[in-house]
C-alpha positions as CSV (number, residue, x, y, z in Angstrom):
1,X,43.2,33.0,-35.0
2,X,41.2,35.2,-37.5
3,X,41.7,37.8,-39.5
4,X,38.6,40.4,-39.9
5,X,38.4,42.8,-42.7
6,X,36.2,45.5,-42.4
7,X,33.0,46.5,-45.0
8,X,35.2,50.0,-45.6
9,X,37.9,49.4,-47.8
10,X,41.1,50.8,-45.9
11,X,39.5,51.5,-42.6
12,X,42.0,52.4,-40.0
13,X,41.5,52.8,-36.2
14,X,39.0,51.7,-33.4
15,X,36.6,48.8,-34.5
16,X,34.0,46.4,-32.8
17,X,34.8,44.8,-29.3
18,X,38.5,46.3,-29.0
19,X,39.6,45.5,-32.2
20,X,42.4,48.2,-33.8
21,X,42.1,48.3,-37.7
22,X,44.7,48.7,-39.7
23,X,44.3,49.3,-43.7
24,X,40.4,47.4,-43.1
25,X,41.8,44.1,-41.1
26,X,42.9,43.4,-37.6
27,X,43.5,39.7,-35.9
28,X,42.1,38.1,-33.5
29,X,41.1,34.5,-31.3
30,X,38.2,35.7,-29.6
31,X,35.3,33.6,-30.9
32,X,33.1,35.6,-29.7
33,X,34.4,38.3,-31.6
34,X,34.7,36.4,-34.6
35,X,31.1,35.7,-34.6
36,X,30.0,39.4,-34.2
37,X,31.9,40.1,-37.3
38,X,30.7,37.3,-39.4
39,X,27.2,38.6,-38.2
40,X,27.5,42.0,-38.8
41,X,29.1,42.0,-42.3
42,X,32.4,41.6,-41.9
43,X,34.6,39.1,-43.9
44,X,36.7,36.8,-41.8
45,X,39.5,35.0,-43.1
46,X,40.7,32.0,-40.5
47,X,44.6,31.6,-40.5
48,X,44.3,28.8,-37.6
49,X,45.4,25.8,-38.5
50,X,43.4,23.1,-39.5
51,X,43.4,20.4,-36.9
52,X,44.0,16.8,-38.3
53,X,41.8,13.7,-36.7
54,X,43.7,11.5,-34.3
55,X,45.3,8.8,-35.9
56,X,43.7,5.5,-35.4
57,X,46.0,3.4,-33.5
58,X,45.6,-0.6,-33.8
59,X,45.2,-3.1,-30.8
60,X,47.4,-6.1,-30.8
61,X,46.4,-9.5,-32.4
62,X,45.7,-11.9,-29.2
């Protein structure tokens, strides 16, 4: 999940690909999405959280 934030301070209404603005920022998962908006100027904030590395399990001792 990100959240995008519009270039225009306080931009409400239709944005790129779908998106609905609301006071400059809507939310979204599409990664594809997310990447247009980094491209294009937009700042993106992710709110996903971070995913830890599996924990390293021992093997028994023979």
């Amino acid at each position: 999940m990100a959240v995008i934030h519009t270039p225009v301070k306080g931009f409400s209404g239709p944005g790129v690909a779908g998106l609905h603005f609301v006071d400059g920022r809507a939310e979204t998962d599409d990664e594809g999405v997310i990447a247009y908006a980094r491209r294009h100027g937009y700042r993106v904030e992710d709110t996903a959280p971070k995913r830890k590395p599996p924990a390293k399990t021992e093997t028994p001792k023979e």
